[in-house]
N, C-alpha and C positions, 0 to 999 in steps of 0.2 A: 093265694099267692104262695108259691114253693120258696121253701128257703133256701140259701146258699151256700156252702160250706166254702169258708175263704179259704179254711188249710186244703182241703183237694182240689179245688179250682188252682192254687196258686202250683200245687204239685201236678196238676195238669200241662199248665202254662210250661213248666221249667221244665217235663219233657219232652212237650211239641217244638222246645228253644232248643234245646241242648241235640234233638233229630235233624234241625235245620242245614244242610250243606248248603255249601256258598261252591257252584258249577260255573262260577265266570271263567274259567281257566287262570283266572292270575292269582297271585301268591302275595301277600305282605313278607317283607322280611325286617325283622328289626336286628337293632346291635345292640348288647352289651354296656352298657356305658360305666357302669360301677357293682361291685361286689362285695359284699358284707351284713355279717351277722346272719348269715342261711336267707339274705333277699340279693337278686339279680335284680338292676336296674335297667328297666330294656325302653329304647326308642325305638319308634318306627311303628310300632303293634297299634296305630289308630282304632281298627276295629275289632281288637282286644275286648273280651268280655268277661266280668266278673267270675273268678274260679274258674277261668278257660284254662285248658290244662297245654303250656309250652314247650318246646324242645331247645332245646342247645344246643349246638355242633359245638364238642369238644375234640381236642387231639384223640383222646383215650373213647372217642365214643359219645353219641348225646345224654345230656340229665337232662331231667323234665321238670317242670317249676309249674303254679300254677297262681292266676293272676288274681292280687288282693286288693293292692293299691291302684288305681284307676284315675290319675292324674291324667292334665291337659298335652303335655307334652313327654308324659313318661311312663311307664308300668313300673310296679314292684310286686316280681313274683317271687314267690315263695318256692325256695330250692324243694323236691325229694328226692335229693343224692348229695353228693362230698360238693363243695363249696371250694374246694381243693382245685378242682379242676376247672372251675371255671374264672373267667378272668374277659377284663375288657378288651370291644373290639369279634368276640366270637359274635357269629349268630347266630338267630333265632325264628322260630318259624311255630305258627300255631297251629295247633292239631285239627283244632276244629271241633273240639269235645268238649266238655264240663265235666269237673274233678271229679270222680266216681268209682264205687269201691264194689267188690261182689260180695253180694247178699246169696245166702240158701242155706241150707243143711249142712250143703258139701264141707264147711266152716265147722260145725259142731266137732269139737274136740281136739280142734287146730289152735296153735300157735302163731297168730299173726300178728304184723306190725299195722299200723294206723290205715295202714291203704288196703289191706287185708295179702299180704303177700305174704307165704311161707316163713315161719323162721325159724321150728320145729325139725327141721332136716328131713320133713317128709316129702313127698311128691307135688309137685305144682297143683293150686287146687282151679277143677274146671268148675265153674258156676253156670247157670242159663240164667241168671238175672246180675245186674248191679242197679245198686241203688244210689241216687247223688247226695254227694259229702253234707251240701249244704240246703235243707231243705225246711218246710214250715213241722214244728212239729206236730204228733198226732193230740187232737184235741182230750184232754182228761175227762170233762162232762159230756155227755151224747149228747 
C-alpha cells in the first residue's frame, strides 16, 4: 500500500481550487456594510471563499481585502490598503483568486512588505511563480 502525503495532497487540492473559474457569465456583487479596525464588512459575497482575494470600488480607486471571516450572512475581509477610503455602501466584487504572494530568486535581496510588493524603491519585481499565503506546512520528518 503507498503512502499518502496529507501536506502535498492538501497543496495539491488548494491549487486545483484556487485555478477554478466560475464561466456562468454572472457576477456576485456585495456591499459594504461596516468598517473597522483594517476589516470590511461585506454582504452579498455568498460564494465567497476562504482568503479569496476582493476588490472595492472606492472614489480614489479599488483596495483589495481578502476574505477571513466566513459567516452566514456576511464576510469579514481583511483590508491591504488605507481603511481611510473605504466606507459603507461601496462595492464589492470577487476576483476570483486566493491570497498569493511571488515566490523566486527574483526576491533575493529585495525589500518587500508581506504580499511581496516592492518597498525598496527598486524596480517592480517580475516572478514566474507565486506561492499561496495560506498553505499546509512542509513536513519536518521525511
Amino acid at each position: 500500500m503507498k503512502d499518502i502525503n496529507v501536506a502535498e495532497l492538501s497543496n495539491e487540492l488548494h491549487a486545483a481550487i484556487a485555478g477554478l473559474k466560475n464561466d456562468s457569465g454572472f457576477e456576485q456583487i456585495g456591499v459594504v456594510t461596516r468598517v473597522g479596525d483594517g476589516v470590511a464588512w461585506i454582504h452579498g459575497l455568498d460564494d465567497c471563499v476562504f482568503n479569496e482575494v476582493v476588490s472595492i470600488e472606492t472614489d480614489d480607486g479599488d483596495v483589495e481585502a481578502f476574505a477571513l471571516n466566513l459567516m452566514e450572512d456576511e464576510i469579514g475581509a481583511v483590508l491591504l490598503g488605507s481603511d481611510a477610503k473605504v466606507a459603507a455602501g461601496q462595492r464589492v466584487r470577487m476576483k476570483g483568486e486566493v491570497l498569493s504572494v511571488p515566490v523566486g530568486e527574483e526576491l533575493l535581496g529585495r525589500i518587500v512588505n508581506p504580499l511581496g510588493q516592492p518597498i525598496d524603491g527598486g524596480p517592480a519585481i517580475k516572478t514566474k511563480q507565486t506561492g499561496l499565503v495560506e498553505r499546509s506546512a512542509i513536513g519536518v520528518m521525511g
